[in-house]
ZAMIBA-780844 format. One record per residue (C-alpha): chain; y, z, x; residue number from 1. Coordinates in steps of 0.5 Angstrom, whole numbers. Layout:
BEGIN
+--------+-------+-------+-------+------+
: fidren :    py :    pz :    px : roke :
+--------+-------+-------+-------+------+
:      A :     Y :     Z :     X :  NUM :
...
+--------+-------+-------+-------+------+
***
This chain:
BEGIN
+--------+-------+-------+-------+------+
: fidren :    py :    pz :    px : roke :
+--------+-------+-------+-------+------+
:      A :   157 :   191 :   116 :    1 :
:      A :   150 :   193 :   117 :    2 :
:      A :   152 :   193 :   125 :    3 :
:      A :   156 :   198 :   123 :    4 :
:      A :   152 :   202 :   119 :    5 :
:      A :   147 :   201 :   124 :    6 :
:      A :   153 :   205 :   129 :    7 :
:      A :   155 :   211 :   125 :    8 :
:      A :   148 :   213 :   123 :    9 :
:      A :   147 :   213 :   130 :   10 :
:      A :   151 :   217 :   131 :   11 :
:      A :   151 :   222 :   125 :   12 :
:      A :   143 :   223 :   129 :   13 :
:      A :   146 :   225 :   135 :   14 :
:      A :   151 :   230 :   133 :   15 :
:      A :   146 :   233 :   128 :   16 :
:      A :   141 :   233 :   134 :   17 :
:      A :   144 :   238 :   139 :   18 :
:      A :   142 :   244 :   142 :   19 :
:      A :   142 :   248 :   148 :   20 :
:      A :   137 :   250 :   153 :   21 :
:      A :   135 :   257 :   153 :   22 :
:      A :   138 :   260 :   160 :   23 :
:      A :   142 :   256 :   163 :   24 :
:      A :   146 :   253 :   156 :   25 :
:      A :   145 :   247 :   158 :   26 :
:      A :   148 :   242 :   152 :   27 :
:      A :   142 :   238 :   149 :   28 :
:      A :   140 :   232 :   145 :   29 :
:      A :   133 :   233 :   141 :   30 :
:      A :   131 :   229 :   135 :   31 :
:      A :   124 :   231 :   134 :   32 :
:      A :   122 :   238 :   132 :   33 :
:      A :   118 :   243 :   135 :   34 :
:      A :   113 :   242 :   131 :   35 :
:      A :   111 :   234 :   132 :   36 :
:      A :   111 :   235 :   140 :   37 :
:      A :   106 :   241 :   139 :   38 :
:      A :   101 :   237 :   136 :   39 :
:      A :   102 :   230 :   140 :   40 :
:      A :   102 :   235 :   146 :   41 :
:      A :    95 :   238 :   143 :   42 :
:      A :    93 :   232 :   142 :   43 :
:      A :    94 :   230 :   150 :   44 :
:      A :    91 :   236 :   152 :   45 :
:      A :    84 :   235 :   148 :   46 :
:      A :    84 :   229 :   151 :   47 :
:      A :    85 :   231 :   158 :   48 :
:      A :    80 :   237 :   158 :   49 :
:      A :    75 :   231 :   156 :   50 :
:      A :    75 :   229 :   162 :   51 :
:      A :    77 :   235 :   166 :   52 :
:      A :    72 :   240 :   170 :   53 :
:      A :    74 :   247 :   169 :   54 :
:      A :    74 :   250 :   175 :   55 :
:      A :    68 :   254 :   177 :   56 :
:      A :    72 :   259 :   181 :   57 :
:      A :    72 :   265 :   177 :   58 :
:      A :    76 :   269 :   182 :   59 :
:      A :    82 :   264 :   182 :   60 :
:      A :    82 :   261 :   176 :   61 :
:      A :    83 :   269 :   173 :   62 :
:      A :    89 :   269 :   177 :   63 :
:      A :    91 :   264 :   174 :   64 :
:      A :    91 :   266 :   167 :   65 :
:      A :    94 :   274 :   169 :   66 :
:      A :    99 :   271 :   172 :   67 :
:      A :   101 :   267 :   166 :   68 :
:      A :   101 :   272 :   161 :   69 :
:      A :   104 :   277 :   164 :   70 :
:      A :   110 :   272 :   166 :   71 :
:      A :   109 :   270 :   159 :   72 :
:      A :   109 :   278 :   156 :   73 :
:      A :   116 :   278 :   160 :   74 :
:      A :   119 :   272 :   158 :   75 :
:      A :   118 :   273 :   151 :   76 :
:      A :   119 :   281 :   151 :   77 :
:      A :   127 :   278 :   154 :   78 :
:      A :   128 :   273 :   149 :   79 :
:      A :   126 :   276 :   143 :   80 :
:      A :   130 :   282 :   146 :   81 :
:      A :   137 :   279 :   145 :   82 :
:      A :   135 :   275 :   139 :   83 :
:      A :   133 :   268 :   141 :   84 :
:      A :   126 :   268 :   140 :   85 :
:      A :   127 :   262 :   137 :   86 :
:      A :   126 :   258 :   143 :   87 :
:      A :   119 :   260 :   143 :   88 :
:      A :   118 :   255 :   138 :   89 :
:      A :   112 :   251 :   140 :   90 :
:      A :   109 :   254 :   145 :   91 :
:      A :   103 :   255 :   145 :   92 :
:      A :   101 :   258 :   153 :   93 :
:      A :    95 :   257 :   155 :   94 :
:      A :    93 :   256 :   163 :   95 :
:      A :    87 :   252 :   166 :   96 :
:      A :    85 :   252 :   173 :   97 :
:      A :    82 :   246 :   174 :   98 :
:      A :    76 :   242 :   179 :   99 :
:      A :    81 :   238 :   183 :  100 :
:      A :    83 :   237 :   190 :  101 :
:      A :    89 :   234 :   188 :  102 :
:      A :    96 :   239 :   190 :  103 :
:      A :    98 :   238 :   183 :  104 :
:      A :   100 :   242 :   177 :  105 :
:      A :   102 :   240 :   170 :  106 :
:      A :   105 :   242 :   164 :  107 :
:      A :   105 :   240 :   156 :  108 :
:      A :   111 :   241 :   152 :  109 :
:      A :   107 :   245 :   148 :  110 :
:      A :   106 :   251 :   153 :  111 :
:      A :    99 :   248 :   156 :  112 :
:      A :   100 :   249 :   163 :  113 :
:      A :    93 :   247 :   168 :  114 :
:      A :    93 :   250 :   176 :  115 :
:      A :    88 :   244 :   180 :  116 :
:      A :    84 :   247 :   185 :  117 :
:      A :    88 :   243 :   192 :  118 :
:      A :    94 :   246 :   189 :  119 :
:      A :    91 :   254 :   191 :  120 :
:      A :    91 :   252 :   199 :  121 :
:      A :    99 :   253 :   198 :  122 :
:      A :    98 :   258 :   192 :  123 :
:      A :    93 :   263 :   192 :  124 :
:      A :    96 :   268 :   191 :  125 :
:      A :    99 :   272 :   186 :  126 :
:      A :   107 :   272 :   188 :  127 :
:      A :   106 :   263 :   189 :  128 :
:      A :   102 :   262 :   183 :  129 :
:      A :   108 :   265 :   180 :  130 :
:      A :   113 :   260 :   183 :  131 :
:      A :   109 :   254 :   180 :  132 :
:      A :   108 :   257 :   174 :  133 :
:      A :   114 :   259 :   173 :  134 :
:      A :   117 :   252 :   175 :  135 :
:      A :   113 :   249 :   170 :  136 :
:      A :   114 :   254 :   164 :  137 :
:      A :   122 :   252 :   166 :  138 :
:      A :   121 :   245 :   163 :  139 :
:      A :   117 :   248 :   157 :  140 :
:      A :   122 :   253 :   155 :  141 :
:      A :   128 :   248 :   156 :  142 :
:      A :   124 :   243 :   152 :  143 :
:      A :   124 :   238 :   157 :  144 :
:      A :   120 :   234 :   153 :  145 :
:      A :   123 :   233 :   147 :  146 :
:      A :   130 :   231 :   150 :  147 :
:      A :   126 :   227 :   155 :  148 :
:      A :   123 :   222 :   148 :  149 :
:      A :   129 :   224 :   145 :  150 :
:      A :   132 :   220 :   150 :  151 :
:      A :   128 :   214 :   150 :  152 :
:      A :   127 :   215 :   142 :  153 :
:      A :   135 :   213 :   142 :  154 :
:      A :   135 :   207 :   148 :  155 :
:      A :   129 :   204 :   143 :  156 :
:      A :   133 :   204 :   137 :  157 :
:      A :   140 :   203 :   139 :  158 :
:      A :   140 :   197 :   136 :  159 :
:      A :   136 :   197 :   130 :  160 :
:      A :   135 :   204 :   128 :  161 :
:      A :   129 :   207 :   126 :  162 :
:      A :   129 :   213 :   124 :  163 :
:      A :   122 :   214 :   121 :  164 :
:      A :   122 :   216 :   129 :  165 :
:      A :   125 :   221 :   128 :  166 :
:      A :   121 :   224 :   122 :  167 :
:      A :   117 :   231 :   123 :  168 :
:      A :   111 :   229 :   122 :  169 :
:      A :   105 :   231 :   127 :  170 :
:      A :   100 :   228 :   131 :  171 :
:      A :    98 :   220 :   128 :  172 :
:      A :   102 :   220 :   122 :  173 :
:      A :   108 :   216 :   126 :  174 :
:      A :   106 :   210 :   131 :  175 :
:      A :   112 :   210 :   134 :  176 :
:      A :   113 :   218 :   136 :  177 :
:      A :   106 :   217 :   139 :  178 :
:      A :   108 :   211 :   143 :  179 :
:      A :   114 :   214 :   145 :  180 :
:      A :   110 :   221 :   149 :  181 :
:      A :   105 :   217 :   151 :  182 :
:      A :   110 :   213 :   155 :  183 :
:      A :   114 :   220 :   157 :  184 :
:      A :   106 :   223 :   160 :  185 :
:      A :   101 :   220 :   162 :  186 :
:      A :    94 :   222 :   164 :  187 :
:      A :    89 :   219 :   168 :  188 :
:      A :    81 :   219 :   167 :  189 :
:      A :    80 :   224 :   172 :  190 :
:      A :    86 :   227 :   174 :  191 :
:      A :    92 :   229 :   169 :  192 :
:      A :    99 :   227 :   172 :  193 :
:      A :   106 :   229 :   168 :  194 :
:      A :   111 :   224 :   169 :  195 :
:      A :   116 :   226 :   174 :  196 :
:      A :   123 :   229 :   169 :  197 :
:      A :   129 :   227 :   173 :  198 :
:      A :   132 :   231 :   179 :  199 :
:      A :   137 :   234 :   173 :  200 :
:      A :   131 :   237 :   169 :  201 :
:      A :   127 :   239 :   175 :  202 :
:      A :   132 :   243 :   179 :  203 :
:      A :   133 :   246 :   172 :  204 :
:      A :   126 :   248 :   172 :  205 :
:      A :   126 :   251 :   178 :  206 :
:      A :   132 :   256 :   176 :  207 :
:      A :   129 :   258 :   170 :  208 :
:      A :   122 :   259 :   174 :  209 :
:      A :   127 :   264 :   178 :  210 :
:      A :   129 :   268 :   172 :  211 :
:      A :   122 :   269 :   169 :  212 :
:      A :   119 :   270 :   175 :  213 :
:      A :   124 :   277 :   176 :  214 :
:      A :   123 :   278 :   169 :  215 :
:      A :   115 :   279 :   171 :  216 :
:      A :   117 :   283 :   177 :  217 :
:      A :   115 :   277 :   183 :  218 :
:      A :   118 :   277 :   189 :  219 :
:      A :   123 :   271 :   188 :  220 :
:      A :   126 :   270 :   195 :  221 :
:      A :   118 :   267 :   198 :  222 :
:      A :   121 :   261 :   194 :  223 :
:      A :   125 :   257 :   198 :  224 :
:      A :   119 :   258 :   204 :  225 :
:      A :   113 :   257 :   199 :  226 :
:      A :   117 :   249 :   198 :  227 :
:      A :   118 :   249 :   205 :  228 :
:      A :   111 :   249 :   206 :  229 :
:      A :   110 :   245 :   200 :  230 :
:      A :   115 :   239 :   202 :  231 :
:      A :   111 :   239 :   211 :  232 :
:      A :   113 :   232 :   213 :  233 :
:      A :   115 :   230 :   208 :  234 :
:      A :   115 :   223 :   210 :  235 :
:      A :   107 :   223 :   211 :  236 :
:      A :   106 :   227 :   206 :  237 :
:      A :   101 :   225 :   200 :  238 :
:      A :   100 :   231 :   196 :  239 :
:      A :   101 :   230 :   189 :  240 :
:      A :   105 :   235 :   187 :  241 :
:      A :   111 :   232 :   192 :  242 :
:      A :   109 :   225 :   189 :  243 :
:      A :   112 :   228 :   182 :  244 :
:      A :   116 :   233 :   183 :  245 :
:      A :   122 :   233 :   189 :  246 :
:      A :   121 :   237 :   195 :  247 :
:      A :   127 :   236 :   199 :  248 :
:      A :   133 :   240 :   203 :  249 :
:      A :   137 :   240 :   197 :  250 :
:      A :   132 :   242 :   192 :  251 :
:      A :   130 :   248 :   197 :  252 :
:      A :   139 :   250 :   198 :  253 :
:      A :   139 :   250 :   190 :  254 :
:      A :   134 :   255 :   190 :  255 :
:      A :   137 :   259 :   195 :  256 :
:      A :   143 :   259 :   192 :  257 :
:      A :   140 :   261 :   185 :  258 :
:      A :   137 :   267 :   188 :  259 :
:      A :   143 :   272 :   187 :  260 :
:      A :   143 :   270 :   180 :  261 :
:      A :   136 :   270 :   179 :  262 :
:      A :   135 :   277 :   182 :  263 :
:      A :   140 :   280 :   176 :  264 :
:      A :   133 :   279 :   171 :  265 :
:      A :   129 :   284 :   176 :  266 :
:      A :   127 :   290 :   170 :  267 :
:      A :   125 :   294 :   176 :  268 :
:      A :   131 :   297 :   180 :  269 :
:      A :   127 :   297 :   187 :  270 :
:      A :   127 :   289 :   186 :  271 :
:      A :   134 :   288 :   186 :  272 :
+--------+-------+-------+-------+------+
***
């Protein structure tokens, strides 16, 4: 009987706890509001900054911050536009630009995205710092983080359900929710390395990176060279970025086949 309950309510949880990915409509499960995963993500990010050095580089780290917001201004100005502001719940952007000489790029589920220094030999400009930005927007807006706990908030409890972890409370008041993040992102004492998310999230994020950059007016079809001469020799490659994202021939084919799509959100009729 307890085994059986034990089923049915997990169950009743996964059909009370689906939702959709914004752009793509993409069916997905998540447990945890918007709010418990901003907290834990601004938790995560204080700590980080603890140890991080801010770049001193004013000129870049600027760049950094103006491209951010203005891609921030377009996606917003989008969204709120058909009525589905509602996915800007707990995004609280910001955008860092960090002493590191690592290829590397991250962002929070909160919104909090950090530029490191090694990366601007390959995105020093403008239209390229877009195309990372973009890409780490993606995984925020479509609240990777919060399936990505949610999928191992599930595996954890299938056998014995504990749903004070699905509870929508903040930062340290659920161990078990602050276990689970800890787990899904990991931060180094110097350097700031988000676990990897699968292929699945990743080459999501790349497509709705594509749709915010057009929105913000970038020139989406650089994409495709950027990742080509992001990925070099793949097999010496030590970079970082490569490390946690995939770079290969299918990432860059499915993002070549996404350009006409993307190309549709362009604002400005001489993009098209």
């Amino acid at each position: 009987m307890k085994k059986n309950a034990a089923l049915s309510l997990l169950l009743l949880i996964v059909l009370n706890s689906c939702g959709t990915t914004a752009f793509t409509g993409r069916k997905q499960l998540m447990v945890f509001s918007d709010e418990s995963i901003s907290a834990l993500s601004d938790e995560s990010y204080a700590e980080f900054l603890k140890t991080a050095v801010i770049s001193g580089d004013k000129q870049h780290s600027d760049m950094v911050r103006s491209v951010g917001e203005k891609m921030v201004t377009a996606l917003t100005s989008y969204l709120s536009g058909i009525g589905q502001q509602d996915y800007l719940g707990g995004l609280g952007w910001e955008f860092q630009l960090v002493k590191d000489p690592s290829v590397n790029a991250f962002c929070l589920p909160n919104g909090k995205i950090v530029f490191f220094e090694g990366l601007l030999q390959f995105a020093g400009n403008p239209n390229h710092m877009a195309i990372v930005i973009g890409h780490e927007m993606g995984h925020a807006i479509a609240r990777h983080g919060n399936e990505r706990m949610s999928q191992q908030a599930l595996l954890q409890t299938a056998g014995q359900i504990a749903t004070q972890v699905f509870g929508q409370t903040k930062y340290g008041q659920n161990a078990q929710a602050a276990e689970l993040f800890a787990q899904a992102f990991a931060f180094g004492t110097n350097v700031g390395v988000v676990l990897p998310f699968s292929r699945k999230h990743e080459y999501e994020a790349d497509r709705i990176g594509l749709y915010i950059m057009a929105l913000a007016g970038y020139d989406i079809y650089q994409t495709p060279l950027f990742w080509e001469k992001m990925m070099g020799d793949k097999k010496s490659s030590s970079f970082d970025f490569l490390n946690t994202h995939p770079a290969d021939i299918k990432r860059i084919a499915a993002i070549s086949e996404s350009l006409d799509e993307a190309a549709k959100y362009y604002r400005d009729p001489e993009f098209k």
